[in-house]
N, C-alpha and C positions, 0 to 999 in steps of 0.2 A: 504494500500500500504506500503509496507513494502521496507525501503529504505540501502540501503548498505550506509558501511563509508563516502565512496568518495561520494554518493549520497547525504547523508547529509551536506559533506563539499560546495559540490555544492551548494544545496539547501540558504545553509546558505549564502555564499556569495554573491546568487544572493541577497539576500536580504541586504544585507549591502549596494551591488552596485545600490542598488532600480534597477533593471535590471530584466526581466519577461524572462523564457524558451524561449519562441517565439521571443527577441530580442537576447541570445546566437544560438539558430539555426539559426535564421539570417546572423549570424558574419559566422559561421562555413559551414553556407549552407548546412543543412539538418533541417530536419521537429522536429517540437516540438516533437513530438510523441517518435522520435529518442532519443531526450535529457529525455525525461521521460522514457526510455527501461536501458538508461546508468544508469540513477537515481536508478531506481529500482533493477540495476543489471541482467535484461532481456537480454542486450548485453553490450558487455565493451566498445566499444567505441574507441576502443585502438588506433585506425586511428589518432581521433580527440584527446587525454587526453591530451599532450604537448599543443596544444592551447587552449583547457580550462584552464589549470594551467593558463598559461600566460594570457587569458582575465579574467580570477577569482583573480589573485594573488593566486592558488595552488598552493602546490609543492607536484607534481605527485609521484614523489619519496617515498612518504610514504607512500602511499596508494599501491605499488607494493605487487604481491603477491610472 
């Protein structure tokens, strides 16, 4: 699986936040499945990226294309 930038800043922070995919879908209210599509770059997510920043500590901004 092959993970874009912002997928791995995700990645990464979930793990800082000891926090599992299945608990950010949760907050955002879509399916794990979804968070692993953003991850990988399969969909952007672009709906949800502003509240990932904000429950990750991202800043979406740099990761724009």
């Amino acid at each position: 699986m092959t993970l874009t930038p912002l997928g791995k800043e995700i990645k990464k922070k979930l793990i800082d936040k000891e926090m599992t995919q299945k608990e950010l879908a949760d907050q955002l209210g879509v399916t794990k499945q979804y968070i692993t599509k953003i991850i990988t770059g399969t969909r952007t997510g672009e709906k949800y990226l502003c509240q990932i920043g904000a429950i990750l500590d991202i800043d979406i901004a740099k990761f724009a294309a």
